[in-house]
TORPA-4810 file (N, C-alpha, C, O; in nm, 3 decimals):
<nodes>
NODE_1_0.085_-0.119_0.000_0.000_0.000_0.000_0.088_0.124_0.000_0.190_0.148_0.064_X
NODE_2_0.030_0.186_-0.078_0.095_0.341_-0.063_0.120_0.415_0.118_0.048_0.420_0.217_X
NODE_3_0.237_0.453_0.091_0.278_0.523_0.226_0.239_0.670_0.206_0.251_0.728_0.099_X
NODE_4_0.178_0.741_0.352_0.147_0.881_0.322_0.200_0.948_0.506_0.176_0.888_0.610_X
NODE_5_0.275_1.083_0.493_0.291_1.146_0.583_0.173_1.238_0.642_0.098_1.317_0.582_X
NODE_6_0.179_1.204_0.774_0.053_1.330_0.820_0.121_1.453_0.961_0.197_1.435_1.056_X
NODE_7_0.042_1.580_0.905_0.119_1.644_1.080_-0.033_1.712_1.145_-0.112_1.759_1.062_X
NODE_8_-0.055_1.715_1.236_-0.155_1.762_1.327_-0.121_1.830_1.459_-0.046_1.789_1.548_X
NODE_9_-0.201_1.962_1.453_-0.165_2.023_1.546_-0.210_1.955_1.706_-0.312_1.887_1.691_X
NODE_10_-0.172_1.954_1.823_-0.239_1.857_1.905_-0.226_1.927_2.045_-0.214_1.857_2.146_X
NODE_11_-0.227_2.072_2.052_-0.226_2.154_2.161_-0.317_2.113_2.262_-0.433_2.076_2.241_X
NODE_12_-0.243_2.122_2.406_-0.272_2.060_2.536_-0.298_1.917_2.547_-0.324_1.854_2.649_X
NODE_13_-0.286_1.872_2.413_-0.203_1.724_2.479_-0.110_1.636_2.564_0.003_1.667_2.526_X
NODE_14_-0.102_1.565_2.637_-0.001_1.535_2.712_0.045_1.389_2.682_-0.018_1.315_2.606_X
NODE_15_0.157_1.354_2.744_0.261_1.233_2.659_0.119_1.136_2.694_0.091_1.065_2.597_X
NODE_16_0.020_1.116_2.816_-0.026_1.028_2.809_-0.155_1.027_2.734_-0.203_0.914_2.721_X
NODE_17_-0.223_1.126_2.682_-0.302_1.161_2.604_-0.277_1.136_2.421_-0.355_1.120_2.327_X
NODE_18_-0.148_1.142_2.432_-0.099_1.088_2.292_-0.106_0.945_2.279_-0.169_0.889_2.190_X
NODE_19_-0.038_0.883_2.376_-0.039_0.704_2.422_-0.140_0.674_2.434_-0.134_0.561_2.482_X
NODE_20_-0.278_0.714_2.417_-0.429_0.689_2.380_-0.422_0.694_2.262_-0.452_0.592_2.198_X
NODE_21_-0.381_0.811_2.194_-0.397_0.853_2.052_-0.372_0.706_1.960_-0.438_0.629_1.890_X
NODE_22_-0.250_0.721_2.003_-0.175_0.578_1.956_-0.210_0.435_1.957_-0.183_0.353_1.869_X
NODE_23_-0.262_0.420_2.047_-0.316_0.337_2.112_-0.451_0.272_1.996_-0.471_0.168_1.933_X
NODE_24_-0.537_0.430_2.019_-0.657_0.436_1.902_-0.621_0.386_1.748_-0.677_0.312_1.667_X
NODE_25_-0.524_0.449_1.749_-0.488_0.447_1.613_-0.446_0.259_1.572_-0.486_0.198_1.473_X
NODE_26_-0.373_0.217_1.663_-0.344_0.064_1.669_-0.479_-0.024_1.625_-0.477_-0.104_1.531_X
NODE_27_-0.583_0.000_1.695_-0.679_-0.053_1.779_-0.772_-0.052_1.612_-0.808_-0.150_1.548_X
NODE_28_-0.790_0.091_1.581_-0.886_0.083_1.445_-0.821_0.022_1.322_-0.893_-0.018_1.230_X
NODE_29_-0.699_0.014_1.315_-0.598_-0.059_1.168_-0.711_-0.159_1.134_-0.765_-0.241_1.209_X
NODE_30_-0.733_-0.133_1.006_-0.807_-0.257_0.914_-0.689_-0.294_0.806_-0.569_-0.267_0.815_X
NODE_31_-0.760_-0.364_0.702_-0.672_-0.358_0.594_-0.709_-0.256_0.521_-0.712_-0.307_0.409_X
NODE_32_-0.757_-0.086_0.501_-0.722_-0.002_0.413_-0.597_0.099_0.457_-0.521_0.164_0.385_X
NODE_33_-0.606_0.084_0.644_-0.502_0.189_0.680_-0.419_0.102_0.817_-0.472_0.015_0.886_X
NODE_34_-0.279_0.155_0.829_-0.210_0.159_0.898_-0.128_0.210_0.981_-0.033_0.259_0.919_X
NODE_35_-0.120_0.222_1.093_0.020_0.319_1.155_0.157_0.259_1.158_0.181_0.153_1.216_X
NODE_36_0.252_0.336_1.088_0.365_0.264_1.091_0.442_0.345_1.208_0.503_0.284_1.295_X
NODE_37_0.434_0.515_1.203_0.475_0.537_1.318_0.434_0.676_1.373_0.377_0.743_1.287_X
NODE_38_0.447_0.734_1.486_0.421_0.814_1.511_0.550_0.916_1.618_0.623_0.865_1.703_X
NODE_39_0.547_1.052_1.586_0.591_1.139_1.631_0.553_1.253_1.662_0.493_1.328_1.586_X
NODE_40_0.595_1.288_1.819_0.559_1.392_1.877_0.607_1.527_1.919_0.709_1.537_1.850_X
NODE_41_0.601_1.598_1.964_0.650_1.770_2.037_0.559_1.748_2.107_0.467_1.721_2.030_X
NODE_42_0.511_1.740_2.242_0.407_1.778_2.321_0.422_1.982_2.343_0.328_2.060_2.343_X
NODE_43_0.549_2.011_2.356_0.557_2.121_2.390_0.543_2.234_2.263_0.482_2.340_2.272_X
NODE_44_0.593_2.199_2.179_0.584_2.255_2.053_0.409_2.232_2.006_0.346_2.303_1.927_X
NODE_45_0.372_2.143_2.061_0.187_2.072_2.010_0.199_2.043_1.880_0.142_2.123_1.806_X
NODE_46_0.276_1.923_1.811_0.315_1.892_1.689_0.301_1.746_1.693_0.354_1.687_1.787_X
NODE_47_0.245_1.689_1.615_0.247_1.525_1.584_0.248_1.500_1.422_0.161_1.547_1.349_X
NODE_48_0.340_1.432_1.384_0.368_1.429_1.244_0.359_1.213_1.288_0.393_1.151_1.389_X
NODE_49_0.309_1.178_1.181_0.251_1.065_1.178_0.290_0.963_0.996_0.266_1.002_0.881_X
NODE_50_0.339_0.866_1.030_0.319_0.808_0.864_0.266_0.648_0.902_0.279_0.570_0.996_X
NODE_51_0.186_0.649_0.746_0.072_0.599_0.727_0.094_0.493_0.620_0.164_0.537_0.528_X
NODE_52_0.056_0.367_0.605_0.016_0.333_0.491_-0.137_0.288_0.491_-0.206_0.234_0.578_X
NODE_53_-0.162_0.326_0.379_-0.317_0.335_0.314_-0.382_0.313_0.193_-0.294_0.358_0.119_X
NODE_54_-0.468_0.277_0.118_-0.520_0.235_0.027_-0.500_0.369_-0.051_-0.468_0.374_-0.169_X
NODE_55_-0.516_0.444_0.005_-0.524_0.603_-0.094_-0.539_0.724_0.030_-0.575_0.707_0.146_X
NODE_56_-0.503_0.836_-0.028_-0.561_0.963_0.079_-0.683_0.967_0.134_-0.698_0.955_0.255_X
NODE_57_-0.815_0.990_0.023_-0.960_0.963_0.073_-0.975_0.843_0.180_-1.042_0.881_0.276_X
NODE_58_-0.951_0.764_0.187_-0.971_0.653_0.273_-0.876_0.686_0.447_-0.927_0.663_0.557_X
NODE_59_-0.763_0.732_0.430_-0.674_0.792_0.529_-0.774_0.924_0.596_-0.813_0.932_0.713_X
NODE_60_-0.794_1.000_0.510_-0.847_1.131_0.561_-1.003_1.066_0.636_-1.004_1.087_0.758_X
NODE_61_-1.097_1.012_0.597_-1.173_0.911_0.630_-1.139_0.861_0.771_-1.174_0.908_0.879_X
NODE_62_-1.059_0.750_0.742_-1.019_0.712_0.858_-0.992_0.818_0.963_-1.073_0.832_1.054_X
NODE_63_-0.919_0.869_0.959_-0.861_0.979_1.061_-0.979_1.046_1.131_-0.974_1.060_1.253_X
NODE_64_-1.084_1.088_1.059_-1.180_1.151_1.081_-1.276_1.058_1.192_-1.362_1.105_1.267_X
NODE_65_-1.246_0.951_1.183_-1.315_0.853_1.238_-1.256_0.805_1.407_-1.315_0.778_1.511_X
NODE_66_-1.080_0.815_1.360_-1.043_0.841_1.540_-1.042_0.963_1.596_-1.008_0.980_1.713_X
NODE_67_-1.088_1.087_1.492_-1.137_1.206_1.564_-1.014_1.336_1.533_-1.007_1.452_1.574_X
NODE_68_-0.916_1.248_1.435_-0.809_1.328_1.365_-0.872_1.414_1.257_-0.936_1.369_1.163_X
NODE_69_-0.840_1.579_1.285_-0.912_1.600_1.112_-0.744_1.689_1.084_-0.649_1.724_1.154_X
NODE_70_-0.793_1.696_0.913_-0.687_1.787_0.832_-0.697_1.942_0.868_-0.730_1.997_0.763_X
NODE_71_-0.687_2.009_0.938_-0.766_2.143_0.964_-0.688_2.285_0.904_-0.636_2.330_1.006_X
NODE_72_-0.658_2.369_0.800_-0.582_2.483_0.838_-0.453_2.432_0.727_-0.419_2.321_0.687_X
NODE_73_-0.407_2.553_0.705_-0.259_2.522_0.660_-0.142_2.450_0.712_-0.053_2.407_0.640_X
NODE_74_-0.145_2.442_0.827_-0.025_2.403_0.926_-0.108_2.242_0.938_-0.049_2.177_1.024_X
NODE_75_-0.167_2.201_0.908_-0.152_2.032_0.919_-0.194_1.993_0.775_-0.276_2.051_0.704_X
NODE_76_-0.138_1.909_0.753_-0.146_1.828_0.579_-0.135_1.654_0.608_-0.111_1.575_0.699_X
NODE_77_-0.169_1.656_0.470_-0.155_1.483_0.412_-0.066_1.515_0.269_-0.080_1.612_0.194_X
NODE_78_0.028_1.403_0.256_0.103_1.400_0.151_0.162_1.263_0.144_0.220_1.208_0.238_X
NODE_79_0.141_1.207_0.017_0.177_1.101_-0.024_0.325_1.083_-0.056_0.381_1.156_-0.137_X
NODE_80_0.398_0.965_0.024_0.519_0.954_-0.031_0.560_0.907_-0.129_0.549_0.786_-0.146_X
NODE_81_0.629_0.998_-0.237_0.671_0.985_-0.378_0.782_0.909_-0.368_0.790_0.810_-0.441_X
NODE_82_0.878_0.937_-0.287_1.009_0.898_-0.223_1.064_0.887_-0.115_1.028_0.957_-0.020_X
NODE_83_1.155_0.805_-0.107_1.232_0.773_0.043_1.394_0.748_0.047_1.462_0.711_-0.048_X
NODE_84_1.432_0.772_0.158_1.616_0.748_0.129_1.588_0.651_0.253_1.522_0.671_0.355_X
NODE_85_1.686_0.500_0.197_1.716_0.425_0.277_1.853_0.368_0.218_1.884_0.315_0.112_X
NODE_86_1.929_0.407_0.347_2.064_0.351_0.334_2.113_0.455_0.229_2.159_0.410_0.124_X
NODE_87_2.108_0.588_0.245_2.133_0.663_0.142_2.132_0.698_0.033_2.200_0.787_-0.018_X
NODE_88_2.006_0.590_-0.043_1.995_0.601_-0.175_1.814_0.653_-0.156_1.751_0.644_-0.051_X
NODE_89_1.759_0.709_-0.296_1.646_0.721_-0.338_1.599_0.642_-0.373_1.649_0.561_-0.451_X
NODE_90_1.462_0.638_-0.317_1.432_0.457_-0.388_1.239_0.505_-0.350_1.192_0.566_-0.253_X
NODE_91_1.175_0.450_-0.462_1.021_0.427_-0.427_0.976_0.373_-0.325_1.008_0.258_-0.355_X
NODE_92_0.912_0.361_-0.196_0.890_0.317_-0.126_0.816_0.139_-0.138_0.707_0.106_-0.185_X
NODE_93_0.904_0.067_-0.087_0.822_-0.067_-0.094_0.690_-0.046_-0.031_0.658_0.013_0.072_X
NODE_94_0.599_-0.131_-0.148_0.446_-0.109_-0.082_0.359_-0.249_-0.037_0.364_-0.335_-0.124_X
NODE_95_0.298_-0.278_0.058_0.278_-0.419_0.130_0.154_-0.389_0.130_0.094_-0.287_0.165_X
NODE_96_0.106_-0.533_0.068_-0.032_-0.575_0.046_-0.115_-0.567_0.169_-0.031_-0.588_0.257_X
NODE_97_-0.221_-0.549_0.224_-0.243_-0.609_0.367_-0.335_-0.741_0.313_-0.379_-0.823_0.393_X
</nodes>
């Protein structure tokens, strides 16, 4: 499945309020979406997140559903075109679920 990056603003969150987030996010995985990982700033209120997913519509969907939305300029969805592993450019391997 296609891999996609997400960032969300997540002001007055706290580390254990995220470890729900996460948690949620584990808990709803079907086979259209996945969490591969997640990252935080509690102090900064920043969570940048990557995803694999059947497509964006289905991600944005989903998200909407653990109560994540796209809101504003400062949080996005973007599909990864590319990746460096081991220092080279390379298409991202994509896994069936």
């Amino acid at each position: 499945m296609p891999k996609f990056i997400s960032t969300h603003a997540i002001a007055c969150m706290t580390r254990q309020d995220v470890a729900r987030l996460l948690k949620r996010f584990k808990e709803e995985e079907n086979a259209d979406v996945s969490s591969i990982r997640v990252l935080c700033d509690t102090l900064s209120g920043r969570l940048v997140c990557e995803w694999e997913a059947r497509n964006s519509v289905i991600l944005i969907e989903w998200l909407k559903k653990c109560n994540v939305q796209i809101r504003g300029t400062g949080e996005w969805l973007m599909t990864v075109q590319y990746e460096s592993i081991d220092g080279e450019l390379v298409v991202p391997s994509q896994h069936d679920a």
